[in-house]
C-alpha positions as CSV (number, residue, x, y, z in Angstrom):
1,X,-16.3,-19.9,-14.0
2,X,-13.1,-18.1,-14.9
3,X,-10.7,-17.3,-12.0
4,X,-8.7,-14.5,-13.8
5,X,-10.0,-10.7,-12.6
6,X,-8.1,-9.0,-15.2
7,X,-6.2,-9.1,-18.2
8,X,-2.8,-8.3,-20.0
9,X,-2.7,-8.3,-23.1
10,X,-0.1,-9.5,-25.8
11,X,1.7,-6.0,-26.6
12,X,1.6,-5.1,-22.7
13,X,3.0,-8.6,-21.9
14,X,5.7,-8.4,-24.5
15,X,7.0,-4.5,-23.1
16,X,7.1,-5.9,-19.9
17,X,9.2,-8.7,-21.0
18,X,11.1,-6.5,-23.4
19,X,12.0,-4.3,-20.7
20,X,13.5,-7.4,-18.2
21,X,16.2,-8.1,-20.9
22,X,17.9,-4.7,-19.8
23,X,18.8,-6.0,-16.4
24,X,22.0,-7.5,-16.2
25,X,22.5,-11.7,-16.1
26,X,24.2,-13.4,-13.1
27,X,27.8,-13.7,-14.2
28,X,28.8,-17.4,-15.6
29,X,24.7,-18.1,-16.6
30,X,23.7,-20.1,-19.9
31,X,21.5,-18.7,-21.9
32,X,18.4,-20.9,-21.7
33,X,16.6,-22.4,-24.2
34,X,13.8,-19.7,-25.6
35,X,10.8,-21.5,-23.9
36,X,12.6,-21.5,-20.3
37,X,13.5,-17.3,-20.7
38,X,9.7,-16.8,-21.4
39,X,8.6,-18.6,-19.0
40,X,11.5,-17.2,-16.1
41,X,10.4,-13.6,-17.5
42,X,6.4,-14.5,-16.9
43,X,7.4,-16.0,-13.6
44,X,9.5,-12.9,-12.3
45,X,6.7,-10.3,-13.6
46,X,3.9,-12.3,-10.4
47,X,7.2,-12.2,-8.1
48,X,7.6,-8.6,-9.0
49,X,3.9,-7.8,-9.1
50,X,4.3,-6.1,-12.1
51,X,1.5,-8.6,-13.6
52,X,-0.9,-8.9,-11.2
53,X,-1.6,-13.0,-9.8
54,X,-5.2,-14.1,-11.3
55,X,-4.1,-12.2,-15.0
56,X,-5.4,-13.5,-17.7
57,X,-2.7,-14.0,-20.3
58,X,-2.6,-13.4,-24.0
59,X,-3.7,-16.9,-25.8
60,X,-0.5,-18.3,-27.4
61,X,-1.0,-17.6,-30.7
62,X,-1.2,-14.1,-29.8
63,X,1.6,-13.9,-27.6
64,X,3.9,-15.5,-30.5
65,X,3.2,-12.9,-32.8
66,X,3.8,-10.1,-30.6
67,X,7.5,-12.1,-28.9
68,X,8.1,-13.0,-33.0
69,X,8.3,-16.6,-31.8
70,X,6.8,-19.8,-32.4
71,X,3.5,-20.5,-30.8
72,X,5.3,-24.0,-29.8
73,X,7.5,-22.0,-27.5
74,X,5.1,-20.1,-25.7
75,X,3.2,-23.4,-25.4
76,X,6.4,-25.0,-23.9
77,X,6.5,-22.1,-21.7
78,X,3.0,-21.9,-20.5
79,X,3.4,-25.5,-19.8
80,X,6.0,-25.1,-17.7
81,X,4.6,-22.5,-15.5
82,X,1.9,-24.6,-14.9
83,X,4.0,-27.6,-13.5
84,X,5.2,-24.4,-11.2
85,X,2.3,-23.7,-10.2
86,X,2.3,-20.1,-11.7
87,X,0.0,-21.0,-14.3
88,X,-3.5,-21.8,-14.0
89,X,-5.9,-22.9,-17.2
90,X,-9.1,-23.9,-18.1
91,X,-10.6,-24.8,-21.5
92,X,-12.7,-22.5,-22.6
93,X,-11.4,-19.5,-20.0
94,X,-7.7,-19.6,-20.9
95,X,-5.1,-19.2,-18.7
96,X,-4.2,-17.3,-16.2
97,X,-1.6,-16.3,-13.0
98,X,-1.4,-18.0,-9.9
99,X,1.5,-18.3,-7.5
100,X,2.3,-21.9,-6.2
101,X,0.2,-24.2,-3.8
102,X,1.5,-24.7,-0.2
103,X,3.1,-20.8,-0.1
104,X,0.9,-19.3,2.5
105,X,0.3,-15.4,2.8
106,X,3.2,-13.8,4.7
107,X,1.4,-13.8,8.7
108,X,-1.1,-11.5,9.8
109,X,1.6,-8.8,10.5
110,X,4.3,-8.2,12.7
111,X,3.5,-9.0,16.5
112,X,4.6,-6.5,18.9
113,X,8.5,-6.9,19.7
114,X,8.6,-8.8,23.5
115,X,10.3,-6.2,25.9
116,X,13.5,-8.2,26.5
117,X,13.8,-7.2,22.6
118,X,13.7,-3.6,23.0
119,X,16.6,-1.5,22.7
120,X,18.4,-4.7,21.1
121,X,16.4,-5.4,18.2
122,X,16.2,-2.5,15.1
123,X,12.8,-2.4,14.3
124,X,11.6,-1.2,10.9
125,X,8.1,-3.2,10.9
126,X,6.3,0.1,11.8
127,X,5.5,3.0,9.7
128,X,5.2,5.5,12.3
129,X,7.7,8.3,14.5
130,X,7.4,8.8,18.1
131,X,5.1,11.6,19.4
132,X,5.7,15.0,18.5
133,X,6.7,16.8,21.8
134,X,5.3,19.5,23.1
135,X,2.4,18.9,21.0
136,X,0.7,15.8,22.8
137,X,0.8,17.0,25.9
138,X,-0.4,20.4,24.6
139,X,-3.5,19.2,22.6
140,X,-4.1,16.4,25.7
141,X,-4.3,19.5,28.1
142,X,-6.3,21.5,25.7
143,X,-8.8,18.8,25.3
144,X,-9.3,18.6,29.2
145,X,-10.2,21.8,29.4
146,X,-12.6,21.5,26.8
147,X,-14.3,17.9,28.0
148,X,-16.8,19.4,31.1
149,X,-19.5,20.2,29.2
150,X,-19.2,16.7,27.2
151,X,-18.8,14.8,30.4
152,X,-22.9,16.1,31.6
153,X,-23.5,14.3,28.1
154,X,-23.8,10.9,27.5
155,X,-21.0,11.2,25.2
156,X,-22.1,9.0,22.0
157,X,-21.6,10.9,19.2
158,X,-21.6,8.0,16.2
159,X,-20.9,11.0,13.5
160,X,-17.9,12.5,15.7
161,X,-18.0,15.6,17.3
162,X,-19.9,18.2,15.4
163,X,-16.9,21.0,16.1
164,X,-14.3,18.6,14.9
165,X,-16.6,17.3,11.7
166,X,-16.6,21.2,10.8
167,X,-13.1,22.1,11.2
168,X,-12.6,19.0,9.1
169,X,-15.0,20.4,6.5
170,X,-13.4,23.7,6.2
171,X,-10.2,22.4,5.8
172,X,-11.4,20.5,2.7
173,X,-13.2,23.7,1.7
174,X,-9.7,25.4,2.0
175,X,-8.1,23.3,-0.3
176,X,-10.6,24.0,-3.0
177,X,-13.2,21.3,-2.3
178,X,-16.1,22.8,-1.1
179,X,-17.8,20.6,2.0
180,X,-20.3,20.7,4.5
181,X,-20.2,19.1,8.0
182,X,-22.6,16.8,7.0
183,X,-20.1,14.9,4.7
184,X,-18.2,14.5,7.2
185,X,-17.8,11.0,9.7
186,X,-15.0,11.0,12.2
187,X,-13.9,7.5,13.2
188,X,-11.2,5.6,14.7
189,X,-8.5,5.8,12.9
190,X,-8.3,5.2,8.6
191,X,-8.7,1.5,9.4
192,X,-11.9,2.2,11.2
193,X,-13.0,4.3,7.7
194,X,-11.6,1.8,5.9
195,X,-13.3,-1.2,7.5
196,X,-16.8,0.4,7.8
197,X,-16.8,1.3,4.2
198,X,-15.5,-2.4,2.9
199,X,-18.8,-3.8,5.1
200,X,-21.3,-1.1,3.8
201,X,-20.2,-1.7,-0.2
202,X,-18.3,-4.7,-0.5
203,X,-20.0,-7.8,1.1
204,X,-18.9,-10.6,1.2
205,X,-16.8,-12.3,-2.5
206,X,-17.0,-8.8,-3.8
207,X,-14.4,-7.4,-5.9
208,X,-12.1,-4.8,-5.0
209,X,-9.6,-3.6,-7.1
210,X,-6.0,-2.7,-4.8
211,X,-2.9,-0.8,-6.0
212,X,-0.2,-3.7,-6.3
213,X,1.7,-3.3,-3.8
214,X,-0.5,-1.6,-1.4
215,X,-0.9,-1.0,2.4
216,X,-0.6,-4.4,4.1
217,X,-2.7,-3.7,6.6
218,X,-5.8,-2.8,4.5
219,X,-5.5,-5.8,2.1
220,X,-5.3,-8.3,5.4
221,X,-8.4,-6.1,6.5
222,X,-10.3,-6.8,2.7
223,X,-9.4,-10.7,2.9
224,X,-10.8,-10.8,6.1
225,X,-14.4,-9.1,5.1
226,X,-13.9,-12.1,2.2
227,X,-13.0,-9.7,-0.5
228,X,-12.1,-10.7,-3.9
229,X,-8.8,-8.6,-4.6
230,X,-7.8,-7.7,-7.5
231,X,-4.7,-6.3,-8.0
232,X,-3.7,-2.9,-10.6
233,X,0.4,-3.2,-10.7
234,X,1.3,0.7,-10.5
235,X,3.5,2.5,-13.2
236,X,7.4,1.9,-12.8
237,X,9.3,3.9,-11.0
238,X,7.4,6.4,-8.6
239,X,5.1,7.9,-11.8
240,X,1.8,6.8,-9.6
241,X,-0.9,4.6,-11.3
242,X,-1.3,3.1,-14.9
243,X,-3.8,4.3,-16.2
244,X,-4.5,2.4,-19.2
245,X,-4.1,-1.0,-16.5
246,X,-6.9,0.9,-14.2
247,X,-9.2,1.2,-17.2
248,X,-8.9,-2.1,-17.9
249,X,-9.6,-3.7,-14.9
250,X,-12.8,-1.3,-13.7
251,X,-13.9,-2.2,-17.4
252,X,-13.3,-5.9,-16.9
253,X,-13.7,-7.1,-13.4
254,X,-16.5,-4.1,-12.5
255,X,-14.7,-4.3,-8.9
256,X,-17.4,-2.8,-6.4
257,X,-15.2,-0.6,-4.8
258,X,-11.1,0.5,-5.4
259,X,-8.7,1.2,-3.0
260,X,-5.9,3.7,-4.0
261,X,-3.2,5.8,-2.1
262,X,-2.5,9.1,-4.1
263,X,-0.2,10.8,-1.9
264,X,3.2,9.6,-1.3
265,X,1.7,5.7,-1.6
266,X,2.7,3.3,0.9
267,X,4.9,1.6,0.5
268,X,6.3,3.0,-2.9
269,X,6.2,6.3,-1.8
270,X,4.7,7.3,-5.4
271,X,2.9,10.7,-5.9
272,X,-0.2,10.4,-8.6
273,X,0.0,13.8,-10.7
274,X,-3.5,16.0,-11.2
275,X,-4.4,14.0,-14.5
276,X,-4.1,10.6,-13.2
277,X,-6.5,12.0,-10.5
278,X,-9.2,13.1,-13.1
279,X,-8.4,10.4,-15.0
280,X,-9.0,7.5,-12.5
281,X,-11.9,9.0,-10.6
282,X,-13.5,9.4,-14.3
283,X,-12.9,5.8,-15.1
284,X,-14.5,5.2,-12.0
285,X,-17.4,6.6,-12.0
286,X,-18.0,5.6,-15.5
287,X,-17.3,2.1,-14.4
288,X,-20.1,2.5,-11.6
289,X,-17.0,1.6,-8.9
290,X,-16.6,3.6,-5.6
291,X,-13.4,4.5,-5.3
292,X,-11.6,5.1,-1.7
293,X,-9.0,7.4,-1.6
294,X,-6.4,7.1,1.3
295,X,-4.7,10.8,2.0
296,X,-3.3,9.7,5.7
297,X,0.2,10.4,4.1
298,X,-0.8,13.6,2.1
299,X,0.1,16.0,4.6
300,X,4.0,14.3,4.6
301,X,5.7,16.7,1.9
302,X,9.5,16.0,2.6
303,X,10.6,18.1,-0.3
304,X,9.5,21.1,-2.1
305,X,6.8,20.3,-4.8
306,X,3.6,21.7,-5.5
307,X,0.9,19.1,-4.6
308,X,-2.2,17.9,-7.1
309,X,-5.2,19.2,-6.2
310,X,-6.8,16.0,-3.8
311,X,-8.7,13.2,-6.1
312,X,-12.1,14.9,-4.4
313,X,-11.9,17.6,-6.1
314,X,-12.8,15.8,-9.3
315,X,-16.1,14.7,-7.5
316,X,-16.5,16.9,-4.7
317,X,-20.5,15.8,-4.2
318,X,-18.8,12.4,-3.4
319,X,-21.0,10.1,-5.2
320,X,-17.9,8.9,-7.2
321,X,-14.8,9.0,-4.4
322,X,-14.7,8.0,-1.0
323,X,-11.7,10.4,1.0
324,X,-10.4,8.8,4.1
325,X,-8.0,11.0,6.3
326,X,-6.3,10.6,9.7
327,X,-4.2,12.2,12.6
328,X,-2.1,9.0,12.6
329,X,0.5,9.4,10.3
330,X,0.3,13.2,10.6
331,X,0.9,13.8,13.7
332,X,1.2,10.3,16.0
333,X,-0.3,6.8,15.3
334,X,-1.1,6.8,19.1
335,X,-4.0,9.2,18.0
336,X,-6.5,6.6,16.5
337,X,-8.3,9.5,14.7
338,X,-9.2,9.0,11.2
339,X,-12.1,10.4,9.2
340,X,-14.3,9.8,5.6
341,X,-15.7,12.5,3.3
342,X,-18.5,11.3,1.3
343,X,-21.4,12.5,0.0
344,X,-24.1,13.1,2.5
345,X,-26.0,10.1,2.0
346,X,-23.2,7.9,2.3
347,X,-22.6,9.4,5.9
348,X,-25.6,8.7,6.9
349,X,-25.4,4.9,6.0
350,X,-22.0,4.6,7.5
351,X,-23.7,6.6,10.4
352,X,-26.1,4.0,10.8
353,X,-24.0,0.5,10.5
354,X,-22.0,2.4,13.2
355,X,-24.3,1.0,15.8
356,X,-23.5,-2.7,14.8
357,X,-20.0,-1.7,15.0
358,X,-17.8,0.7,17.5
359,X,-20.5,3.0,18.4
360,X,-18.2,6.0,18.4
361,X,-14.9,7.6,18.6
362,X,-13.5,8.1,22.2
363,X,-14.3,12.3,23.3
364,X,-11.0,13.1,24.9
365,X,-9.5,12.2,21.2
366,X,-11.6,14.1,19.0
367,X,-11.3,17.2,21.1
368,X,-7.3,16.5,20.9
369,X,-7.2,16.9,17.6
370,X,-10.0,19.5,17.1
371,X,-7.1,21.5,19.6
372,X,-4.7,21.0,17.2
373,X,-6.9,21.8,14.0
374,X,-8.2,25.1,15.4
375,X,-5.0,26.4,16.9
376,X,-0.9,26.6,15.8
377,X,-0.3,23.2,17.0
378,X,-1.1,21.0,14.2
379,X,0.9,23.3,11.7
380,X,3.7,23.3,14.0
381,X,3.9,19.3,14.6
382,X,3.2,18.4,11.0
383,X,6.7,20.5,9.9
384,X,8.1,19.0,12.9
385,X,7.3,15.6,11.5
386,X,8.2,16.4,8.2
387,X,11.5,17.7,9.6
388,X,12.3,14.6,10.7
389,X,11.0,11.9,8.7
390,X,12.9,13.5,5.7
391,X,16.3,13.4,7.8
392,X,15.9,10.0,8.3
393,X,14.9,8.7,4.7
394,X,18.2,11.3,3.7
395,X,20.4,8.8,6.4
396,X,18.4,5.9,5.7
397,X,19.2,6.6,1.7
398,X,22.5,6.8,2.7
399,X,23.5,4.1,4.5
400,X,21.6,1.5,2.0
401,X,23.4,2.2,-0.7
402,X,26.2,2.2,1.2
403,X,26.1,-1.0,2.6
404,X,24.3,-2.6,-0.1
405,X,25.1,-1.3,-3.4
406,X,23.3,-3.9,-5.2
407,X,19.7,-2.7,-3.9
408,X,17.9,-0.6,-6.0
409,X,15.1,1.9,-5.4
410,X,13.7,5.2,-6.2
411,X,14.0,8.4,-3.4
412,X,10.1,9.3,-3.0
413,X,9.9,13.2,-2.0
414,X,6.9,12.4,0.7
415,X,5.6,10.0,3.1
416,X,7.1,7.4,5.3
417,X,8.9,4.2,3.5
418,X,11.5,3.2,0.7
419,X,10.1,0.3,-1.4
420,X,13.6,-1.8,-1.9
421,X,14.2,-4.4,-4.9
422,X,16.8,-6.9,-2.9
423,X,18.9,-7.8,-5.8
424,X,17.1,-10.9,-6.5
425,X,16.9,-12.3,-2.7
426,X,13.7,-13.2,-1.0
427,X,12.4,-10.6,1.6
428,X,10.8,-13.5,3.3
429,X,14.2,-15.0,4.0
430,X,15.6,-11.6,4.4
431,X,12.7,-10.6,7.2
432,X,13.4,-14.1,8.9
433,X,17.3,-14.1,8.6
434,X,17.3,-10.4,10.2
435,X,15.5,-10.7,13.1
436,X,18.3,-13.2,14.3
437,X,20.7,-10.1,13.1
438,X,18.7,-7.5,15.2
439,X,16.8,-5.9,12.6
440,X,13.4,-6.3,12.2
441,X,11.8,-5.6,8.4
442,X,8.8,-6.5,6.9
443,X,8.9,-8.2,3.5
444,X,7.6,-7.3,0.5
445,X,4.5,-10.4,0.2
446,X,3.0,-8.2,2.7
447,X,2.0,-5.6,0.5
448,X,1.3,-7.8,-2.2
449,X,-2.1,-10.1,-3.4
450,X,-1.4,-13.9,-3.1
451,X,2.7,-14.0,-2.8
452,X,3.8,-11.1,-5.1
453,X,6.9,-8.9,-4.6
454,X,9.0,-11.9,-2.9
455,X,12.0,-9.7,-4.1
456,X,11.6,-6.6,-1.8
457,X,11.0,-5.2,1.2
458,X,9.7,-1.8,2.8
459,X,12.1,0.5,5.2
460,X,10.5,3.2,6.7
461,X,11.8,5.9,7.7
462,X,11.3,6.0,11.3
463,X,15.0,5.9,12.5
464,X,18.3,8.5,11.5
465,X,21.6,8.6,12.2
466,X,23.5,6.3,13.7
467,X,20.5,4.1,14.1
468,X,20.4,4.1,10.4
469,X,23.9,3.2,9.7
470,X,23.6,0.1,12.2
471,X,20.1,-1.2,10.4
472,X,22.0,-1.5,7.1
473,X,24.9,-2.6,8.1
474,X,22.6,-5.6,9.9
475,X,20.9,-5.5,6.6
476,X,23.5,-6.4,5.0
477,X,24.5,-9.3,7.5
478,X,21.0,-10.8,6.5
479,X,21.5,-10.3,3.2
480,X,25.2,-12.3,2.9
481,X,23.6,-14.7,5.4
482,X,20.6,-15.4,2.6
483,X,22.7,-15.2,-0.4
484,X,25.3,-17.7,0.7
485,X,22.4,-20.1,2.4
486,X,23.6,-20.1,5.7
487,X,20.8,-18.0,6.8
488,X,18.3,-21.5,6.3
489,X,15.1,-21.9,4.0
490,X,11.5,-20.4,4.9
491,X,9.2,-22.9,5.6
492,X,6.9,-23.3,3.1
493,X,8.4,-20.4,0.5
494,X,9.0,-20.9,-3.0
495,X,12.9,-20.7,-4.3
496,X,12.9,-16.7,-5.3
497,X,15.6,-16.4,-8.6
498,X,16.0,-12.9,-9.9
């Protein structure tokens, strides 16, 4: 059997490859022979992500012909990517992507910094701003006041509160998407959505197709449930998903489910216009995929745009999509309240593996946010957030390109994090070298399938001001710590070379 889940083909291969010869050469190089520069281009597009790892390729005949090479170069090339380990073939299936052996998966994620490392250490590992004040403690008294009549109960409600499932389902039928209660499930947080909808669709050596990058988190969560990942690179810059690549792969690899972040993406930050929206949840559908759409950053509008209509609208009966929302990134991510919209039917089945499961979502919670929902308060903390999530990327944008001139990025108008190309660096050295610094980043093989984007990492933008100016000037440390080799090896990492 083949272990390729998708495909590029020769044209797409050769406009990616096209478009790496605009990027400036290191100073003093030798141009390499023709076989080597294929196969370094190939090589960088898996570092990059922008080909997916288990890709088929284009056979080599093919590929010549579009290049305008001889098929004995792209042989030589092939060839050599295979003693590199980024090349895997078999006769009969072709070849296809792979990243070296021995290179684990960056760790599970960043372990909570020790407390002798607080107030010393810079840490960017965390998506996620301190609690908006007054606003906790207001919603955390409200729900008090409201928990006596709960507390005679015995207070399992696998579903979620019924007042908080409605307010939830009025606020999707204000935004044009008509719902009732009973599409609604309120959970523990997205990753508790998440996870109960990866065990009810996608058992075990299923395929699900993943925005590359994507949230670290939820792809650690997918390998765990023994998910097949297969990875969709997204469009360049932040211009949201390729659509022609998502056909593709829903046509070819018939993934069971999809995982995609429309608004304000994590970590790229991208926005996916209204089309792309219809577009992908058509492919879907036709493709017989369920496709789970993450919208805990759509409420994080830093600048003034008008926002797509949500990818639910496009199937609002919710046979096709799969919503998950939450409270965490919204408001606090102390406030483990997330929530699915499905079609009613599909409730009732997540409903019911519930009981294998967490049982419920803790009362005191719900009623929290079902405070906020029904009253100023969420309104008011949300533009509170906002407020200062887009002061800190403005800083944060600042000082990087400052300090490091040579990192590139684009500015996303929404969400939480900066997706940063390193200048040819390895963010796994990078991440290691700058905790000794006093700055803690996570790098970009996190958010990645199988050891992609070794040439970025994530900064969020959960710190401002001076705080700011201090991470990348640390940042920077790392960085001439890595690039000069002082900063030492990772064990276990492949040689990154931009």
């Amino acid at each position: 059997m083949a272990q390729w889940t998708s495909a590029v083909g020769s044209a797409q291969l050769a406009r990616l490859l096209t478009s790496q010869q605009t990027r400036p050469a290191g100073a003093g190089t030798r141009r390499p022979p023709a076989y080597r520069a294929l196969a370094d281009g190939i090589r960088l597009l898996v570092l990059e992500g922008r080909v997916p790892v288990a890709a088929r390729l284009p056979a080599e005949r093919e590929l010549a012909v579009a290049l305008s090479v001889s098929r004995t170069t792209v042989a030589a090339a092939y060839e050599a990517l295979r003693g590199e380990g980024f090349l895997e073939s078999r006769r009969g299936a072709g070849s296809w992507t792979a990243v070296p052996a021995g290179n684990p998966l960056p760790a599970r994620g960043l372990e909570p910094l020790p407390p002798e490392a607080v107030g010393s250490m810079i840490d960017l590992g965390c998506a996620a701003l301190p609690a908006p004040e007054p606003w906790l403690t207001r919603a955390v008294q409200g729900a008090l006041e409201e928990l006596p009549p709960y507390a005679h109960t015995h207070g399992d409600y696998p579903a979620g509160l019924p007042a908080l499932r409605a307010v939830l389902a009025e606020r999707y039928t204000a935004r044009g998407v008509p719902t009732m209660p009973e599409q609604i499930m309120v959970t523990t947080g997205a990753m508790g959505a998440i996870d109960a909808i990866c065990h009810l669709f996608a058992g075990r050596g299923e395929r699900i197709a993943v925005e590359s990058p994507s949230y670290a988190n939820i792809l650690q969560l997918m390998r765990e449930a023994g998910a097949r990942l297969v990875p969709v690179a997204m469009a360049e810059g932040l211009r949201g998903w390729d659509l022609d690549r998502w056909r593709q792969v829903l046509r070819d690899a018939a993934p069971r489910l999809a995982y995609v972040v429309a608004d304000f993406h994590n970590p790229t930050g991208a926005l996916a216009d209204e089309d792309q929206r219809r577009g992908l949840v058509d492919a879907a559908r036709s493709a017989g995929t369920v496709l789970v759409v993450d919208e805990t950053m759509s409420e994080l509008r830093l600048d003034d745009l008008a926002m797509p209509r949500p990818a639910c609208a496009f199937d609002p009966a919710g046979a096709t999509v799969i919503t998950v929302g939450s409270a965490s990134k919204a408001f606090w991510a102390g406030m483990r309240i997330g929530w699915v919209r499905a079609a009613p039917d599909v409730i009732r089945s997540l409903v019911a593996a519930r009981a294998y499961a967490d049982l419920g979502t803790p009362v005191l919670e719900q009623l929290a946010v079902n405070w906020l929902l029904t009253t100023a308060g969420w309104q008011e903390a949300v533009d509170l957030r906002r407020a200062q999530a887009r002061d800190n990327r403005d800083a944060l944008v600042a000082a990087v390109r400052r300090e490091l001139p040579d990192w590139e990025f684009d500015v996303p108008r929404g969400g939480l994090t900066l997706w940063v190309r390193t200048g040819g660096l390895s963010g796994s050295r990078l991440a290691e070298v700058g905790e000794r610094v006093g700055v803690r980043v996570p790098s970009g093989p996190r958010f990645g399938v199988d050891g992609a984007f070794e040439g970025y990492v994530r900064l969020p933008f959960t710190v401002g001001g001076a705080v700011a100016d201090e991470a990348a000037v640390r940042l920077a440390a790392a960085a001439r710590l890595v690039e000069t080799g002082a900063g030492g090896a990772v064990q276990g990492a492949y040689p990154f070379v931009a």
